[in-house]
N, C-alpha and C positions, 0 to 999 in steps of 0.2 A: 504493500500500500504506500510505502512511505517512496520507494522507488520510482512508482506511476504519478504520488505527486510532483518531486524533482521532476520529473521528464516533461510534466505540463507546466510548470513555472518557466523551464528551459524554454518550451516552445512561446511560449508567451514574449518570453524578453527577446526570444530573436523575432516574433512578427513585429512587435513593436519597434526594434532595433530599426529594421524591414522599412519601416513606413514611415520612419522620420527620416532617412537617408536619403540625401539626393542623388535622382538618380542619374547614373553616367550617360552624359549625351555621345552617341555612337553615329559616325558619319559613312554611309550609307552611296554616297555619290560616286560614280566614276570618270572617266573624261567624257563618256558620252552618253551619262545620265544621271539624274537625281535632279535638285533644285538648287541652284545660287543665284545670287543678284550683282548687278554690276549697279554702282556709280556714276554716274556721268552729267556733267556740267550740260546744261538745258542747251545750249550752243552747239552743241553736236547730237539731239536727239534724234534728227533725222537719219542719221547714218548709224549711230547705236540700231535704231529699230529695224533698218534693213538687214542688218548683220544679225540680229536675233531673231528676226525671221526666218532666212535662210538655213541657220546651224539649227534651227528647232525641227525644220522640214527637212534637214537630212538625220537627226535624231529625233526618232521618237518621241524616247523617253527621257528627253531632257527639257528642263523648263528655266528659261531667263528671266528673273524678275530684274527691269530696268528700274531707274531710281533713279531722277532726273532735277538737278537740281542748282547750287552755285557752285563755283571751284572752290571756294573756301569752304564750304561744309561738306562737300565731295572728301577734301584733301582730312578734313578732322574726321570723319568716322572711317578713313583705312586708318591715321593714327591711331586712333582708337578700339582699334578690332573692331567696328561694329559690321565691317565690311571687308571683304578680300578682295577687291577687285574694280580698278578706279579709271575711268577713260578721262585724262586730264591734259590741259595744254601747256602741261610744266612737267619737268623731271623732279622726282625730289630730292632735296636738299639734303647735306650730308648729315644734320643734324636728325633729319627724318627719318633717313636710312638706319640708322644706329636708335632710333629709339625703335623700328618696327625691329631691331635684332634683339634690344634687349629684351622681348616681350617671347621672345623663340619662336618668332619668325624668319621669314624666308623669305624678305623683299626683293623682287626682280621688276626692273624697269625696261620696259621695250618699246623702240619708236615704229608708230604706228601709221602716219600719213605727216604731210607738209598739207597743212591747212593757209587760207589769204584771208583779210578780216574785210569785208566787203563794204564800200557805201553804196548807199541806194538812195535816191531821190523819185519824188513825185514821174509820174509820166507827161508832168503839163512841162516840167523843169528841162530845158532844154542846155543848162550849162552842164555838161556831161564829162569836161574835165578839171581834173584839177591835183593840185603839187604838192606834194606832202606838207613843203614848208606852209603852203596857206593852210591845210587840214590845221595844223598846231597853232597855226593862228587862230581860227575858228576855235580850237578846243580849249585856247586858253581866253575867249573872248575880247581879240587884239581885232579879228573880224566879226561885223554878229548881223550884217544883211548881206544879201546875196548881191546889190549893188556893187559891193566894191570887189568882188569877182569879177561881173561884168556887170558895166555900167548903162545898161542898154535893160540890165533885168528889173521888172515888177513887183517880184516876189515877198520884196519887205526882209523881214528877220527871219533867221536861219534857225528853225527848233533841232537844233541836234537832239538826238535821246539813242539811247539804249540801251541791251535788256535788261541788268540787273549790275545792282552797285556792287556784289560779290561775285560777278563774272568772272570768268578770265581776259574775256573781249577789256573789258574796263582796266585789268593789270596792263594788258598787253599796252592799249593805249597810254598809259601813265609812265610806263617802262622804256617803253620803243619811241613816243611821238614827245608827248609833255616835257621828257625828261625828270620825272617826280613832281614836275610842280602838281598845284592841284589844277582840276579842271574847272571851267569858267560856271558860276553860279546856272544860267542859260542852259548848262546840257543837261539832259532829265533823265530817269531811266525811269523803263514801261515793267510789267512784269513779266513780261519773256519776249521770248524773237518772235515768235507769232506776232501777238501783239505790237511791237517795232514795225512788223511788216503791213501789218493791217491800219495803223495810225499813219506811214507813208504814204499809202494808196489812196486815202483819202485828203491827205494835208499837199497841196503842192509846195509851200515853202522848205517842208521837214527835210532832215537829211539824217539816214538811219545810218548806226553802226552794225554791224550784224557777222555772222560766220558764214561761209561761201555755202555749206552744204546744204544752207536754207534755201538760198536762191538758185541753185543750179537746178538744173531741168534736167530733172534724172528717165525723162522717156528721149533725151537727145541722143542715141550713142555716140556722134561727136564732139560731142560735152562743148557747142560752139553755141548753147545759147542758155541763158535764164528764164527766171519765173518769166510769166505777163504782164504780172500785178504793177512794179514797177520799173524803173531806170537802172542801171548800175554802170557807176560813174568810171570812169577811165583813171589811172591813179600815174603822177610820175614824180620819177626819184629828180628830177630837177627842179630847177628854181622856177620856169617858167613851164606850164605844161601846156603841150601842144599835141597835136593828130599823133606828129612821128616819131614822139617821146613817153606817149602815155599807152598806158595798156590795162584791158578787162582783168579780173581774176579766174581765168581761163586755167583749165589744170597745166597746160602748156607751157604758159608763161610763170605758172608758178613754176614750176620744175625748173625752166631756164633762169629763172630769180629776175626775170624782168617784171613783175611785179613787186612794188614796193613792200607792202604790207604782208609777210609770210611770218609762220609759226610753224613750229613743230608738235604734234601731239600724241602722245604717253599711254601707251596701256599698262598700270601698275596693279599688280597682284604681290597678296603675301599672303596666299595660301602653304600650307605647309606642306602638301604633301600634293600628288598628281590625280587631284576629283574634277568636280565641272569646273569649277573657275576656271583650272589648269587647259583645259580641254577648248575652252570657248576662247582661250587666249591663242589657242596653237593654231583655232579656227580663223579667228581674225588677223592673225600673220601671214597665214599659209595663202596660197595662192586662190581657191575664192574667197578669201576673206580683202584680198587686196584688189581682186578684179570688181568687189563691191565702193572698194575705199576710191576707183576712179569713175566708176559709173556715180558716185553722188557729186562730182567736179572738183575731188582731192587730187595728190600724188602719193602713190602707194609709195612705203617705206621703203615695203621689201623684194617689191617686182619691177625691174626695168619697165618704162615706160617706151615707146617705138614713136619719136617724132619725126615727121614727116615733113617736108619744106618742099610747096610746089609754086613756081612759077610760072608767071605767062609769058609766053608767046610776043603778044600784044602789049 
């Protein structure tokens, strides 16, 4: 009797043991199935969702939850572990790398496409170029109507805006154009590049800042045209921009760096081991993953591009 007690008290302390323990999360995923999410800066949603399209319809059983948001909050939840796997327009920084190690991670950072940061203007807006050094004039409010581009224009005041004040677009421009200063009170930001695009189309004065893969006309295969919606401006690295100095954000001219305005963009994972994340990154490298990165009007990373040069005759 006393036997059969112990051995019920016994069981008792181990269920209860049992049921207050937490229990071990076991990960289940492989490269080309289970559930992960990627990160990615709203600036490239377009292209994020064609690339999770694709890898879902060649696996099954694998599912991409996107998660589309600022580069700054993007960049805090892979510090964070909240996330493995981040589509960003920055590499991370050294002090980054060394905090996802000390956490027994396994941060790898891979270049994923040459992105161009686009303007786009009203379709009434017929001044279609223009010089970097005036863009910074504009952005630092040294210019703020479209008069003193040309003095012939109607247009009034120039509403710069775009998408979000934790953008990447917004680094890039404070980094690369402003030179740190701040930007001029006048340029506004909307709450996504939709939005940006949609507040253009109706405003003729506006003049958006935006990511190329918004505007390219992904039913072109010779990626030689954009949206309808709007204009998008001819950009040149000189003081005075002109026909035969300025150039679209064409994938072409991005590759050959005759467009001014160019970026590099980052797919960074710190998964530990080789599950989906791992799997949708080797997707997005591998060769359809980059024959998708030029059909949205990027330049693949990691696949030679074949430019062609024809001339006329006449």
């Amino acid at each position: 009797m006393r036997n059969i007690r112990f051995l019920l008290i016994l069981s008792l302390v181990v269920l209860f043991t049992a049921c207050n323990r937490k229990p071990r999360v076991y990960r289940t995923d492989t490269m080309t199935s289970g559930v992960a999410s990627v990160v990615c800066d709203d600036c490239f949603s377009p292209i994020m969702q064609e690339e999770i399209g694709v890898f879902e319809a060649l696996n099954g059983d694998a599912k991409i939850n996107p998660v589309y948001t600022d580069e700054v909050t993007a960049m805090n939840l892979l510090l964070k572990d909240s996330i493995r796997l981040v589509l960003a327009a920055r590499d991370l920084t050294t002090q980054e790398f060394e905090l996802l190690k000390s956490k027994k991670l396994e941060p790898r950072s891979n270049k994923f496409a040459i992105d161009g940061i686009a303007l786009i203007i009203n379709k009434q807006n017929k001044d279609s170029l223009l010089s970097v050094s005036s863009l910074k004039k504009i952005l630092s409010g040294e210019i703020k109507d479209w008069k003193s581009l040309n003095p012939r224009s109607s247009l009034g005041k120039i509403r710069v805006i775009f998408d979000n004040p934790n953008s990447s677009t917004v680094r890039y421009i404070k980094d690369s154009i402003t030179g740190g200063k701040p930007l001029s009170a006048d340029v506004k930001a909307m709450e996504s590049n939709k939005a940006v695009i949609d507040f253009v189309a109706k405003t003729p004065n506006a003049m958006g800042i935006i990511g190329v893969n918004w505007v390219s006309n992904s039913n072109d295969t010779t990626n030689l045209s954009f949206i309808s919606q709007i204009r998008v401006m001819s950009v040149s690295a000189y003081e005075e921009a002109r026909i035969d100095n300025s150039y679209q954000p064409f994938a072409a001219y991005l590759a050959l760096k005759k467009y001014p305005l160019v970026r590099d963009i980052y797919m960074i994972t710190s998964d530990v081991r080789g599950g989906l994340p791992s799997g949708f990154l080797h997707f997005v490298l591998g060769d359809r993953g980059q024959r998708i990165v030029l059909k949205c009007g990027l330049v693949p990373a990691n696949r030679p591009m074949r430019l062609v040069s024809i001339k006329s005759k006449f």
